[in-house]
N, CA, C and O of each residue as an XYZ file, in Angstrom:
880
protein
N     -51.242     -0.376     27.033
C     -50.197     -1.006     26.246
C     -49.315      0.089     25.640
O     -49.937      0.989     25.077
N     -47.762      0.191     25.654
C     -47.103      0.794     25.140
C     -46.821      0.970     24.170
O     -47.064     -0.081     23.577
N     -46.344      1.801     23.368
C     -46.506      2.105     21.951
C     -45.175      1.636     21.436
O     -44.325      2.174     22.146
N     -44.583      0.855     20.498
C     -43.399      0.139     20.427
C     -42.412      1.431     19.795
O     -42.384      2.011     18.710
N     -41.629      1.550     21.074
C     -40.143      2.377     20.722
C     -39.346      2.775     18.981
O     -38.467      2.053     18.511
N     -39.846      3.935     18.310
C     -39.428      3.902     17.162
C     -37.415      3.997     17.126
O     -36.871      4.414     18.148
N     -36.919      3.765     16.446
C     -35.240      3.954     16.454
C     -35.129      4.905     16.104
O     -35.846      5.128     15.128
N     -34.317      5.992     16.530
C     -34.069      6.941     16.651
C     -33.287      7.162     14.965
O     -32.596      6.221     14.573
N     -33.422      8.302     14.118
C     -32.844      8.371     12.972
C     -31.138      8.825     13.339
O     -30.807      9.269     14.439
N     -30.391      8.660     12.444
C     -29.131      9.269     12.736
C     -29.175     10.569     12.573
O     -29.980     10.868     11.691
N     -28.691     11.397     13.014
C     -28.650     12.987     12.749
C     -27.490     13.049     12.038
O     -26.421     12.530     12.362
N     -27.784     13.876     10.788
C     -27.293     13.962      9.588
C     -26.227     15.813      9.608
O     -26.805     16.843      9.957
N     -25.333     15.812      9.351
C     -24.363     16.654      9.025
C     -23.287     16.883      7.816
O     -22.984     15.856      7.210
N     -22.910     17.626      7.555
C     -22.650     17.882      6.334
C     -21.149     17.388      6.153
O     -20.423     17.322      7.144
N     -20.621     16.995      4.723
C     -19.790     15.836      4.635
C     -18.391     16.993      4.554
O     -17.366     16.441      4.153
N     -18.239     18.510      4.884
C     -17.369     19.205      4.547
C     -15.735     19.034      5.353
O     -14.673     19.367      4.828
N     -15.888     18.459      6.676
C     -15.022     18.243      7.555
C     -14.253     16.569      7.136
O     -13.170     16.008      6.971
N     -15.643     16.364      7.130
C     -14.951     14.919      6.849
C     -14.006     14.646      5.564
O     -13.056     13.871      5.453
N     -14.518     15.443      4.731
C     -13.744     15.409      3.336
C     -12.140     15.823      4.285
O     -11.136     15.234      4.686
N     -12.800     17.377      4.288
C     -11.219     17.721      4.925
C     -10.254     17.120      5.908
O      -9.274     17.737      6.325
N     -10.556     15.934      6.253
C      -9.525     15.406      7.105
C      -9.161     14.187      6.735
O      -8.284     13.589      7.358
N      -9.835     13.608      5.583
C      -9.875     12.378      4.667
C      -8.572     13.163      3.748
O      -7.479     12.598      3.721
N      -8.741     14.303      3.113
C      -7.718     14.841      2.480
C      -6.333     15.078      3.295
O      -5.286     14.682      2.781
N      -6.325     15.438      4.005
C      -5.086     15.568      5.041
C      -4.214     14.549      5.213
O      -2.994     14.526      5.054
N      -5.124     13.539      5.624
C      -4.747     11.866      5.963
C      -3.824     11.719      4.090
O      -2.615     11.562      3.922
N      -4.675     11.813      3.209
C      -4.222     11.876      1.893
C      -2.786     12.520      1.464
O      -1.807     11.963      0.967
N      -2.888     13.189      1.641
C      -1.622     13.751      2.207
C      -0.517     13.776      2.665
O       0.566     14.182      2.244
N      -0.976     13.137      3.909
C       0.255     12.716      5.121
C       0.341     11.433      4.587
O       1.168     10.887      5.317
N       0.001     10.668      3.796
C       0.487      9.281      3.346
C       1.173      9.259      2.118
O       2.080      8.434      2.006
N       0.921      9.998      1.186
C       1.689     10.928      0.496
C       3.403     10.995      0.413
O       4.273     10.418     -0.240
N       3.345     12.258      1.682
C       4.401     12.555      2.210
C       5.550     11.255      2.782
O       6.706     11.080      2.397
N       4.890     10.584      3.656
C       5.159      9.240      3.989
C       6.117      8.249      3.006
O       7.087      7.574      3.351
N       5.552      8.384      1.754
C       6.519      7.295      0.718
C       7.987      8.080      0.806
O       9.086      7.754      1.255
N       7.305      9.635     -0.043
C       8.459     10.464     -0.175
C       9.753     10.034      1.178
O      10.964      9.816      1.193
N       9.037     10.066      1.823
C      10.363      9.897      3.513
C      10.867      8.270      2.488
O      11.740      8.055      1.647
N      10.261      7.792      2.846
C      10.490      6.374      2.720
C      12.324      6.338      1.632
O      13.324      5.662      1.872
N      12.068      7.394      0.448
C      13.308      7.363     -0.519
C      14.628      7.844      0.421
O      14.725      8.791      1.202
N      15.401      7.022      0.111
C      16.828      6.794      1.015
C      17.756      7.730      0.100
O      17.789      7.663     -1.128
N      18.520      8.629      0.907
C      19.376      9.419      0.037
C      21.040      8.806      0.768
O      21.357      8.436      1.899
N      21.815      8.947     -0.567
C      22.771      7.675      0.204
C      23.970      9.228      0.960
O      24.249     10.398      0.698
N      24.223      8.394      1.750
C      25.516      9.630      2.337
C      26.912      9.290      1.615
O      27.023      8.319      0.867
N      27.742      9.984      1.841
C      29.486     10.149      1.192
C      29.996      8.903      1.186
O      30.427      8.355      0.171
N      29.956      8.107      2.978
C      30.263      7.046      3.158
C      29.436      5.714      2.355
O      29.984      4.664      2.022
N      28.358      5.972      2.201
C      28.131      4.627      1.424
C      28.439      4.957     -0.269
O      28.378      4.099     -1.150
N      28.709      6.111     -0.437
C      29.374      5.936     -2.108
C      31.029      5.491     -1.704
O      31.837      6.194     -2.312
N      31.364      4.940     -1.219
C      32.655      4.733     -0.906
C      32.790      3.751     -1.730
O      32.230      2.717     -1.365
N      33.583      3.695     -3.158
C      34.146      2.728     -3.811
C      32.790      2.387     -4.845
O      32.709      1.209     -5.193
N      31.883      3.190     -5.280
C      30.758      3.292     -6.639
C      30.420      4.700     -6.134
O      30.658      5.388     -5.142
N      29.576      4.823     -7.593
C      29.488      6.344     -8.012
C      28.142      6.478     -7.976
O      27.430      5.544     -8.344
N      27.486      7.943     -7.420
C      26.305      8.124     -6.940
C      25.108      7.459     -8.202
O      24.146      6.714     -8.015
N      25.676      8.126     -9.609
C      24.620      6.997    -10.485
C      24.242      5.308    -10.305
O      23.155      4.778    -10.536
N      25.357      4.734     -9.874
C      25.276      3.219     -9.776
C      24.611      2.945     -8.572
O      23.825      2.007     -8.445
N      24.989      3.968     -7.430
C      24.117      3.580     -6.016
C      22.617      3.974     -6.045
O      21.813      3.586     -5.198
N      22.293      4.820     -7.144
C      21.053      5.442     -7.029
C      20.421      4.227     -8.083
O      19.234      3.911     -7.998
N      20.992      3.828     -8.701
C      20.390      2.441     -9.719
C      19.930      1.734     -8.886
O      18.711      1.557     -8.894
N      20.601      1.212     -8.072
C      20.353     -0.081     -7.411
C      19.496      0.011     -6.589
O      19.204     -1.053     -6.043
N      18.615      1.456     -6.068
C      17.784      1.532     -5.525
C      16.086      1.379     -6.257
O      14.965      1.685     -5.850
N      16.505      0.880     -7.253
C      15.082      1.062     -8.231
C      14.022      0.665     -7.618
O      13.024      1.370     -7.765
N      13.929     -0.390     -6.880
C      12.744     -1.131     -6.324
C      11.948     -0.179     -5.593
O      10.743     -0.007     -5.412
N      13.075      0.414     -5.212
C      12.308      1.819     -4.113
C      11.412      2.388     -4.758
O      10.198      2.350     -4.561
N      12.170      3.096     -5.788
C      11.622      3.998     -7.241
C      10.345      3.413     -7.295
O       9.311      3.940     -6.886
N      10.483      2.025     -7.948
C       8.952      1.542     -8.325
C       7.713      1.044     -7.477
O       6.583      0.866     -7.933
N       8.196      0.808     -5.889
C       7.530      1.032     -5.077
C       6.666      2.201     -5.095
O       5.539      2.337     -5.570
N       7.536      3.139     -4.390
C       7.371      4.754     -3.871
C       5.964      5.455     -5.371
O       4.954      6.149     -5.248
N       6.663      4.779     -6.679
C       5.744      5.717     -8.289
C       4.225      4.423     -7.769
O       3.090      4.703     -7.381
N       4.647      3.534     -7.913
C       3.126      2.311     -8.046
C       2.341      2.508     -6.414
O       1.442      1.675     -6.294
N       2.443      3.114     -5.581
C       2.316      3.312     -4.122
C       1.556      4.542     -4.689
O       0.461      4.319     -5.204
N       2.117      6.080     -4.641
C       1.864      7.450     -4.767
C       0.458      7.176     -5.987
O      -0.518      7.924     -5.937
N       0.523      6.242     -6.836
C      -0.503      6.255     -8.233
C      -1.585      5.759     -7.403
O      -2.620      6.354     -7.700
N      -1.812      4.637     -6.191
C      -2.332      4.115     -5.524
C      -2.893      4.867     -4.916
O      -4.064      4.900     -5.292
N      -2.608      5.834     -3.779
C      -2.981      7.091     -3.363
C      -3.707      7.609     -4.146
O      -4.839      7.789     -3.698
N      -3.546      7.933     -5.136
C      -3.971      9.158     -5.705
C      -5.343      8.625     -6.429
O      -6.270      9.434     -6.395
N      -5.586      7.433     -7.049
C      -6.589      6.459     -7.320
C      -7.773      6.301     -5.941
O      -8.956      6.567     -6.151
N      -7.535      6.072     -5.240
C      -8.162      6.288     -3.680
C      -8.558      7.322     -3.749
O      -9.659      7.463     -4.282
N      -7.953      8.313     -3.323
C      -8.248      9.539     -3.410
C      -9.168     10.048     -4.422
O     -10.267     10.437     -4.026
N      -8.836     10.118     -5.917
C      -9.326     10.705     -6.787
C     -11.118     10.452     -6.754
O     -11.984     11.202     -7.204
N     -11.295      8.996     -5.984
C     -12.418      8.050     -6.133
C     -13.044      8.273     -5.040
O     -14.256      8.491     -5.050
N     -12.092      8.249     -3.560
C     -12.893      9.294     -2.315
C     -13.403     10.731     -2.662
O     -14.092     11.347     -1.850
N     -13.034     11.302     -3.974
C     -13.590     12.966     -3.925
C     -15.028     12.806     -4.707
O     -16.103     13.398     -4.614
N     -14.519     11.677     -5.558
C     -15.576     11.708     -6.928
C     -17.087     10.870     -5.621
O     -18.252     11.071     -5.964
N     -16.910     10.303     -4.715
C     -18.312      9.831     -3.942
C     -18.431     10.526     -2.952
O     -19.107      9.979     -2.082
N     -18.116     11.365     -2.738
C     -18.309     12.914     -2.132
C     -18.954     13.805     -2.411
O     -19.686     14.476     -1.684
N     -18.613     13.958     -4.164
C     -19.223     14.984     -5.056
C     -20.958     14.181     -4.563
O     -21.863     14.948     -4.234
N     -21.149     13.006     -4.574
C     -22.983     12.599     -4.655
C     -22.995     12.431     -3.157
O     -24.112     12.872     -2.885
N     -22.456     12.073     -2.039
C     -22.291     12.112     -0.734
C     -22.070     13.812     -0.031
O     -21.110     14.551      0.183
N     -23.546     13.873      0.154
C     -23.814     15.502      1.110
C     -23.846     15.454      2.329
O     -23.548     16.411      3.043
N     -24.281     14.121      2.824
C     -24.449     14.414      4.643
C     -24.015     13.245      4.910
O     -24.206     12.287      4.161
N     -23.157     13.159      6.393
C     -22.882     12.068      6.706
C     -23.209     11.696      8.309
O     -23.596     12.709      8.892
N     -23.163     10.605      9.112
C     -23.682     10.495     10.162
C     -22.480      9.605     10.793
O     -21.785      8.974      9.996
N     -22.224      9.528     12.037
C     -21.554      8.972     12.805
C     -20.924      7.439     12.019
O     -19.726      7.270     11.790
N     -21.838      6.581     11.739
C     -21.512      5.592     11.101
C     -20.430      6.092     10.244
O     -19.231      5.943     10.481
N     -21.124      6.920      8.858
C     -19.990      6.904      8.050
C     -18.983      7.245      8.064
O     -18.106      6.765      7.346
N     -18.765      8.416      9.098
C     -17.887      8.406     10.120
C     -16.934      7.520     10.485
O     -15.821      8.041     10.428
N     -16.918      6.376     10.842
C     -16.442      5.459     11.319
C     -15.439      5.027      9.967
O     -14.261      5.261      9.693
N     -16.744      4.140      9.155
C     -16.571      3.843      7.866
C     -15.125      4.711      7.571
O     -14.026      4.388      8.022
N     -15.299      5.447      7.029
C     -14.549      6.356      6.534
C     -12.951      6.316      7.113
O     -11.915      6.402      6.454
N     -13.108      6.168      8.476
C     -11.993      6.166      9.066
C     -11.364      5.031      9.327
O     -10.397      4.957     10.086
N     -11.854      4.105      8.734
C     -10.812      2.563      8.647
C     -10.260      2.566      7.318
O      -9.249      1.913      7.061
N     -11.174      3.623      6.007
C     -10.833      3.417      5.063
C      -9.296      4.596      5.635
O      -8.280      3.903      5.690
N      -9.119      5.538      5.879
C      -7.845      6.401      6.462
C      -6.928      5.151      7.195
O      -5.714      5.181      6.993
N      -7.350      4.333      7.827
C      -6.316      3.839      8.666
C      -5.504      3.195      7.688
O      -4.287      3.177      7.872
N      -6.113      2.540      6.441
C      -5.482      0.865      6.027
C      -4.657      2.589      4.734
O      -3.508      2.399      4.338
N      -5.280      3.821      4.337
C      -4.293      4.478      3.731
C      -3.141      4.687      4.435
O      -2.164      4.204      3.864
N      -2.961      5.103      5.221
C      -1.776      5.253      6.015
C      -1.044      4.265      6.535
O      -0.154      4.569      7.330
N      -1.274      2.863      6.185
C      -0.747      1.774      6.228
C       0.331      1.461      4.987
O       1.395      0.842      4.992
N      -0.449      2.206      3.841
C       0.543      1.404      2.384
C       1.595      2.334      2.827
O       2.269      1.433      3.325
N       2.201      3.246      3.030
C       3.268      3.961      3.212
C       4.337      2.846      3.816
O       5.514      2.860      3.455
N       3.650      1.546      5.092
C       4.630      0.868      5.501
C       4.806     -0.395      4.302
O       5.862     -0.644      3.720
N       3.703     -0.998      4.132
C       3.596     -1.828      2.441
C       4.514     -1.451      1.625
O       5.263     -2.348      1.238
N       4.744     -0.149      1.140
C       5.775      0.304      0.385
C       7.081      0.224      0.703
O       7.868     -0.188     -0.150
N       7.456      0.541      1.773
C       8.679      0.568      2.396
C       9.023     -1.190      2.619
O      10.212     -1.448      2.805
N       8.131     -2.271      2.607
C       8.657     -3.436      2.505
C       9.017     -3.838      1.057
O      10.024     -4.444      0.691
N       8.010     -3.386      0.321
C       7.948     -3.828     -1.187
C       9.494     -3.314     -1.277
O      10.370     -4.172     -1.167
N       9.874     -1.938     -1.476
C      11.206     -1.336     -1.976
C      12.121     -2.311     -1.433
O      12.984     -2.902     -2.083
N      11.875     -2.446     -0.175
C      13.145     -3.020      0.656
C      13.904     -4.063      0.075
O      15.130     -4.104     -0.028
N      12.869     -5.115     -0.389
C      12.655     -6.761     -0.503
C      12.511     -7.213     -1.707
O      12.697     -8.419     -1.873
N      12.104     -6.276     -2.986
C      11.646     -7.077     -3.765
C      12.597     -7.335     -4.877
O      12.191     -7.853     -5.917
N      13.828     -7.004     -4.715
C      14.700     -7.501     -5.717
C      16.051     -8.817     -4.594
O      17.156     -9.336     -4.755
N      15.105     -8.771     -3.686
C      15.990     -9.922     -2.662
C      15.632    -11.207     -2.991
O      15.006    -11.383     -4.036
N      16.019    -12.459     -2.039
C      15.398    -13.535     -2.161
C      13.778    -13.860     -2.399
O      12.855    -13.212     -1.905
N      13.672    -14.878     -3.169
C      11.948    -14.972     -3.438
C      10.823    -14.909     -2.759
O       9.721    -14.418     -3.004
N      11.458    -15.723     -1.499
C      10.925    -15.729     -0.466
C      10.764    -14.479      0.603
O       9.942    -14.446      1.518
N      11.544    -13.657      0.344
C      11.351    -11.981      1.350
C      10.334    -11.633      0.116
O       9.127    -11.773      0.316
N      10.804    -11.179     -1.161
C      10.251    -10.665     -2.029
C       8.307    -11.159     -1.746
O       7.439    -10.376     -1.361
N       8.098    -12.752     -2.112
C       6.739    -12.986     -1.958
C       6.149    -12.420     -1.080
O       5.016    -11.965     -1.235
N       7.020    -12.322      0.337
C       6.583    -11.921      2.051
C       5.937    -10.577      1.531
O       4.781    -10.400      1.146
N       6.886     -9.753      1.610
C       6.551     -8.029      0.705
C       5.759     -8.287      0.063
O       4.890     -7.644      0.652
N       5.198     -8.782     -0.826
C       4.466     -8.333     -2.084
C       3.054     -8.982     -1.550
O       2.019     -8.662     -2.135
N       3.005     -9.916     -0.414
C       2.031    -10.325     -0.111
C       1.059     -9.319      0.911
O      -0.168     -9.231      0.931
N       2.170     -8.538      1.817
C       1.353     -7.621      2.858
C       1.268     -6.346      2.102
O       0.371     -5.530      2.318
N       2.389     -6.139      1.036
C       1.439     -4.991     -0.178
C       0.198     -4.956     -0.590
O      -0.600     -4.032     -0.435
N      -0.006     -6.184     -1.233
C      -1.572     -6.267     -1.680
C      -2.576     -6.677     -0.297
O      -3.752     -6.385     -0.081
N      -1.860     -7.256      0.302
C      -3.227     -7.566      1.494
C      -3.989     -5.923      2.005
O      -5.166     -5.561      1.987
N      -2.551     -5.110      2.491
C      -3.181     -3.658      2.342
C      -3.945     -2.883      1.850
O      -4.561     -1.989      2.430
N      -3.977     -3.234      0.438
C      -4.324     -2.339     -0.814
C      -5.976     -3.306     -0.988
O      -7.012     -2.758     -1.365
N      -5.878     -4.799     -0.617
C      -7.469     -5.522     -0.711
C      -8.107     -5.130      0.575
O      -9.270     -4.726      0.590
N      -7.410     -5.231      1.624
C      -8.364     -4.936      2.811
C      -9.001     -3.459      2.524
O     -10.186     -3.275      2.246
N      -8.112     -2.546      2.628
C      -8.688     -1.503      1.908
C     -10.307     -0.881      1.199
O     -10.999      0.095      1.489
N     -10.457     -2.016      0.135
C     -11.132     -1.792     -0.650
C     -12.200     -2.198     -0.247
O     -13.139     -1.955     -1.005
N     -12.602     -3.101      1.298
C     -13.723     -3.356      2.317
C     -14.080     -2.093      2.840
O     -15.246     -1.831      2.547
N     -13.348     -0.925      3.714
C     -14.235     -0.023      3.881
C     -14.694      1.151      2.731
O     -15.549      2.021      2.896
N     -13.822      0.897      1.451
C     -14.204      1.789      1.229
C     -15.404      1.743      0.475
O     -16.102      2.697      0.131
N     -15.627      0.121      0.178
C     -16.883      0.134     -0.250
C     -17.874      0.016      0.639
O     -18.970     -0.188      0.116
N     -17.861      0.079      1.866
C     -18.668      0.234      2.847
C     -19.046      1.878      3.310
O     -20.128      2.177      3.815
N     -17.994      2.820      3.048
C     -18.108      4.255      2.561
C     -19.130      4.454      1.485
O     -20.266      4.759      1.849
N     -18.855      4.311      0.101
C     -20.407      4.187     -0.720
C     -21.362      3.989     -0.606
O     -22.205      4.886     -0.631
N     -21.738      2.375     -0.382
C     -22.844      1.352      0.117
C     -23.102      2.306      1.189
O     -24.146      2.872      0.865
N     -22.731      2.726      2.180
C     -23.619      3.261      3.345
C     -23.888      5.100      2.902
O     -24.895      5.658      3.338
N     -23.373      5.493      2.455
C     -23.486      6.886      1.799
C     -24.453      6.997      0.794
O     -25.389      7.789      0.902
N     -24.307      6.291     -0.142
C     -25.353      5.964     -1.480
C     -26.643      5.665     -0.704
O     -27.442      6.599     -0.778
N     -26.981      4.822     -0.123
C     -28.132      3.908     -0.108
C     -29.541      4.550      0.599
O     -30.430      3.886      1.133
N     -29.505      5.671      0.486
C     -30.463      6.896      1.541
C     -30.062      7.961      0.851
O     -28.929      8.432      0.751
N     -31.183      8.348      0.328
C     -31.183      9.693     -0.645
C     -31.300     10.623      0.094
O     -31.407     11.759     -0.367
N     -31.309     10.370      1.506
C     -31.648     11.749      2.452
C     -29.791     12.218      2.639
O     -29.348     13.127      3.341
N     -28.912     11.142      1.654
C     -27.539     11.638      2.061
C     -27.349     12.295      0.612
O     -26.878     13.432      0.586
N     -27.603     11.814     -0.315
C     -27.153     12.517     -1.172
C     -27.218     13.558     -2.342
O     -28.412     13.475     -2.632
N     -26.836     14.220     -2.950
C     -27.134     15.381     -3.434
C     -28.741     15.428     -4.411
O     -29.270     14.781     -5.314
N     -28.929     16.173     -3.878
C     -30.187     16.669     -4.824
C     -30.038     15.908     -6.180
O     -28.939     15.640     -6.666
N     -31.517     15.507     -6.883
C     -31.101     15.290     -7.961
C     -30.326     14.196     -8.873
O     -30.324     14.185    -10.104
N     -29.564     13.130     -7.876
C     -28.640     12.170     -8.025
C     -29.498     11.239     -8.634
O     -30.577     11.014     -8.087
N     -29.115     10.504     -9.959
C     -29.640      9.791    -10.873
C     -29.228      8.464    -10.289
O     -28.004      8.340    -10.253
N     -30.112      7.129     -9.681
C     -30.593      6.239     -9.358
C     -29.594      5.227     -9.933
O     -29.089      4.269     -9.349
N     -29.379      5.707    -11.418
C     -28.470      4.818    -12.540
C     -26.811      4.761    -12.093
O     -25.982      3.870    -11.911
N     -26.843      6.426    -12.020
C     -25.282      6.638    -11.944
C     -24.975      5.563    -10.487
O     -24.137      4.676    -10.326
N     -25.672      5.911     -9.894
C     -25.094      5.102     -8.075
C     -24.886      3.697     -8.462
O     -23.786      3.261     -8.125
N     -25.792      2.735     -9.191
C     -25.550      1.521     -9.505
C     -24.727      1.424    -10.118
O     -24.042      0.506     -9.669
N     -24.301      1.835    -10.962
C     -23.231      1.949    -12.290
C     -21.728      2.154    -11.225
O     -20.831      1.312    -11.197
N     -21.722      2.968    -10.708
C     -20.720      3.223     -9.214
C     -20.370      2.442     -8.467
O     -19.186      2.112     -8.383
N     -21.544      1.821     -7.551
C     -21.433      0.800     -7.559
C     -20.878     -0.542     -7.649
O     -20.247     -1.134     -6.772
N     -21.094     -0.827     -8.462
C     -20.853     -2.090     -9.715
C     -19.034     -2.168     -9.896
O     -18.240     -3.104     -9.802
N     -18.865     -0.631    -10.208
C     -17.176     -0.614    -10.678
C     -16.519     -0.702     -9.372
O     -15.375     -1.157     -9.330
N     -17.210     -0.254     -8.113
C     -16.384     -0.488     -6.963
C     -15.783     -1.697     -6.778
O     -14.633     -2.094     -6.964
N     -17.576     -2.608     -6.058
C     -17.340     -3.909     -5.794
C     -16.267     -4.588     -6.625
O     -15.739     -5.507     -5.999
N     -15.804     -4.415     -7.808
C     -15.007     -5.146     -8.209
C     -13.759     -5.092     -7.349
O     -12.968     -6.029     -7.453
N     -13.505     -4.142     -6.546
C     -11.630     -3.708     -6.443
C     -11.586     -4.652     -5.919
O     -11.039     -5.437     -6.694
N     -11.868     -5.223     -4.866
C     -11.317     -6.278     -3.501
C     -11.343     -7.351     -4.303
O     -10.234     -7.886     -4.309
N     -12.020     -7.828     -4.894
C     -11.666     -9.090     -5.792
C     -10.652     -9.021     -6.905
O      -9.922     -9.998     -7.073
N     -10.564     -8.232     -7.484
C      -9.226     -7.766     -8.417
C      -8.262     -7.877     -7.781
O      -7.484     -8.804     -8.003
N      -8.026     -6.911     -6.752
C      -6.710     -6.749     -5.768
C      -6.607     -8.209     -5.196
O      -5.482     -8.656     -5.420
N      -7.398     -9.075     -4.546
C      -7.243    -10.050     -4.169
C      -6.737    -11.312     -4.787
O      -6.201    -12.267     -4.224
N      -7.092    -11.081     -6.444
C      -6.640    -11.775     -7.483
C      -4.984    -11.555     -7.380
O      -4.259    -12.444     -6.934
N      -4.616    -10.631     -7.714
C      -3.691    -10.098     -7.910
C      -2.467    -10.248     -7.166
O      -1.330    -10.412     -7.608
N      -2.911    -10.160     -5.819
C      -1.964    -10.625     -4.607
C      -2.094    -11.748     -5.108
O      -1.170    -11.753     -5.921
N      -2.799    -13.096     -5.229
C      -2.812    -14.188     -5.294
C      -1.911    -14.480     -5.763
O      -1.119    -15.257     -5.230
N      -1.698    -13.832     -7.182
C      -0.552    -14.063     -8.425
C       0.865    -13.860     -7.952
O       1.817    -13.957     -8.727
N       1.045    -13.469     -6.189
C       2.337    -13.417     -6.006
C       3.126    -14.703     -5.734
O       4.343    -14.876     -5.802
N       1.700    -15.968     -5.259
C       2.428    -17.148     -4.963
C       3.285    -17.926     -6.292
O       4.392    -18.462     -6.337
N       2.244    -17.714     -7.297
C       3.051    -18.010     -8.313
C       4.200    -17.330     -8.933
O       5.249    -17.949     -9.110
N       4.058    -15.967     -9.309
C       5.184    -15.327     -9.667
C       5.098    -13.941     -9.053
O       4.009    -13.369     -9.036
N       6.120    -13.401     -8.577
C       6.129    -12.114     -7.565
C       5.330    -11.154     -8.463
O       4.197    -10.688     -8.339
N       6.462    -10.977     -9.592
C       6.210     -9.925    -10.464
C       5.340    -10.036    -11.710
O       5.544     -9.433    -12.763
N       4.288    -10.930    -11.443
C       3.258    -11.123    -12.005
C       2.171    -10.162    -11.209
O       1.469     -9.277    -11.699
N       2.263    -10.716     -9.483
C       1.306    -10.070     -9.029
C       2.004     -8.222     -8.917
O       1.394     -7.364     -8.278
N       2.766     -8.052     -9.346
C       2.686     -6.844     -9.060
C       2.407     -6.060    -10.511
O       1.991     -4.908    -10.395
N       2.549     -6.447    -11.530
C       1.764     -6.066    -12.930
C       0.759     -5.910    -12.665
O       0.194     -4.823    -12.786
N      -0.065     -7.529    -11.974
C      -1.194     -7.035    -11.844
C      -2.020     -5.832    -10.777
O      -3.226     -5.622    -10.649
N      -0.922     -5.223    -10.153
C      -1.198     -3.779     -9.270
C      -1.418     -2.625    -10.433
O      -2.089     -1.593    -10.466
N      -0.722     -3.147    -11.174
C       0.078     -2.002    -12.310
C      -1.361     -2.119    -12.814
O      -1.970     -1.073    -12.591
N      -2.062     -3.000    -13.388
C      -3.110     -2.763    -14.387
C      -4.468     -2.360    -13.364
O      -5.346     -1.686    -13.903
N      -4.656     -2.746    -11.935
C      -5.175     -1.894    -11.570
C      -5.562     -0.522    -11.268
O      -6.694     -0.048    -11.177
N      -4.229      0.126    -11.106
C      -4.101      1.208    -11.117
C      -4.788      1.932    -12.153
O      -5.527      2.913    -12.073
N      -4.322      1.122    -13.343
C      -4.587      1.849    -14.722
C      -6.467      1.949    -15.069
O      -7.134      2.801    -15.658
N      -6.872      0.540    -14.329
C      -7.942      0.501    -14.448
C      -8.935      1.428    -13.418
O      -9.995      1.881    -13.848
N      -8.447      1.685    -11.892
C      -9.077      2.592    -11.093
C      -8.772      4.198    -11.396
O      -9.506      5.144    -11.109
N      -7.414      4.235    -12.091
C      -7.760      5.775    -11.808
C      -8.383      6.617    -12.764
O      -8.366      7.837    -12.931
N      -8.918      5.712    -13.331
C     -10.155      6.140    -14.809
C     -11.384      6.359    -13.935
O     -11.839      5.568    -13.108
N     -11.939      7.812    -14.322
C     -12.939      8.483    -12.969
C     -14.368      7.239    -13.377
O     -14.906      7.052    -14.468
N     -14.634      6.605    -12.109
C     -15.965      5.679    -12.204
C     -17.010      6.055    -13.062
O     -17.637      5.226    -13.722
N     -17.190      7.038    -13.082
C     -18.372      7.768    -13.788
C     -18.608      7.043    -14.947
O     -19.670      6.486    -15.224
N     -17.295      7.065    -15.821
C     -16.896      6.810    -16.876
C     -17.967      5.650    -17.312
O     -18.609      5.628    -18.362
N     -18.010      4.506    -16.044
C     -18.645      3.128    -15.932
C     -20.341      3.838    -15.869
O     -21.361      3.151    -15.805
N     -20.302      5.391    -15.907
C     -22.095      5.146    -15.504
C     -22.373      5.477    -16.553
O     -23.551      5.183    -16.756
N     -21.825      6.061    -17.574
C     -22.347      6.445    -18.538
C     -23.209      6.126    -19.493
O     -22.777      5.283    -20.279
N     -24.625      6.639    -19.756
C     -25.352      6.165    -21.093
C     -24.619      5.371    -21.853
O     -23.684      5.928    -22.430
N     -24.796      3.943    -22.075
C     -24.941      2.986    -23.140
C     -25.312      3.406    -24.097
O     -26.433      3.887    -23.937
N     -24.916      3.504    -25.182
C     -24.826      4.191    -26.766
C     -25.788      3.054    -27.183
O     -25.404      1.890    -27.071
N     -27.312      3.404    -27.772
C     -28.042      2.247    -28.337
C     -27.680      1.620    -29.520
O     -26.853      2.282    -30.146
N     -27.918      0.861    -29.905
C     -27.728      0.674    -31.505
C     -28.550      1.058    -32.670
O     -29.419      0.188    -32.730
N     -28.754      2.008    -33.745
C     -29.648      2.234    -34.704
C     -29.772      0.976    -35.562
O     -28.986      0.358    -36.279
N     -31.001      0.836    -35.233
C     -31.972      0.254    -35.956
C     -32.597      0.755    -38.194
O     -33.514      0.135    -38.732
């Protein structure tokens, strides 16, 4: 009788490349909005003055600033599960790289939002709807980046406190339901749901940790 086939473990490698090309991607999406800002030529100031044409581009403005804060929230939060993420394996691999694809996506999200959102309600909702769909889909791999990084101590750093990962955790899972909220709020009012981008932001780019921290007891 044969001895039942054990599964082969993943072979484990170190997370230094992967960072570095997760950062790059970071980067090049980055760069991406920046393109996105329209500089007007001679001929379209024809008959208004470069202040009034550069006004009327605001949407861009607040695209391109609420987009780049977005990035950088991602980012800041891809380095900080890195710092406890030491080895990674083909899977996360993968993982990782859908969370890169849907980044390099908001660059086009943005460029609709600017375009559209001081137009009719109906373009405006359109925009503001594949903005956030971007920014929620998103937040599926990247919590699938954690969850599969975290969950095997043979990945992560020496030493990594059991607490902090749950606590991590915990503040992730929330994004996709937030963001998903949020888009929601565009059927009702555009610029409702896009506040509510605004207070995400404010709320993600506060380093997670923050969420693991010792609970202050109460003296007795």
């Amino acid at each position: 009788m044969k001895a039942p086939r054990k599964n082969p473990q993943p072979e484990l490698f170190a997370t230094e490349r992967l960072v570095a090309y997760s950062d790059a991607l970071f980067g090049f999406a980055a760069t991406l909005l920046v393109l996105g800002l329209r500089i007007p030529t001679t001929q379209e100031l024809a008959g208004t003055s470069l202040p009034a044409f550069l006004a009327g581009l605001w949407p861009a403005y607040l695209s391109f600033f609420l987009s780049f804060l977005i990035i950088t929230a991602v980012w800041s939060n891809h380095h900080l599960m890195f710092h406890y993420i030491k080895k990674a394996d083909h899977s996360l691999v993968l993982f990782n790289s859908l969370l890169m694809l849907d980044i390099v996506a908001i660059p086009f999200g943005a460029g609709l939002l600017g375009e559209h959102l001081a137009g009719p309600v109906e373009n405006a909702r359109a925009a503001a709807l594949v903005y956030g769909g971007i920014i929620t889909v998103g937040g599926i791999p990247f919590n699938l980046v954690w969850w599969y990084g975290s969950r095997d101590k043979d990945r992560l750093a020496p030493g990594t406190d059991p607490g902090v990962v749950r606590e991590i955790s915990r503040h992730f899972r929330r994004g996709p339901f937030l963001y998903l909220t949020a888009t929601l709020l565009v059927f009702w009012r555009v610029w409702l749901g896009v506040a509510g981008f605004v207070a995400l932001i404010l709320l993600y780019i506060i380093p997670a940790t923050w969420a693991a921290r010792p609970k202050a007891r109460p003296q007795r």
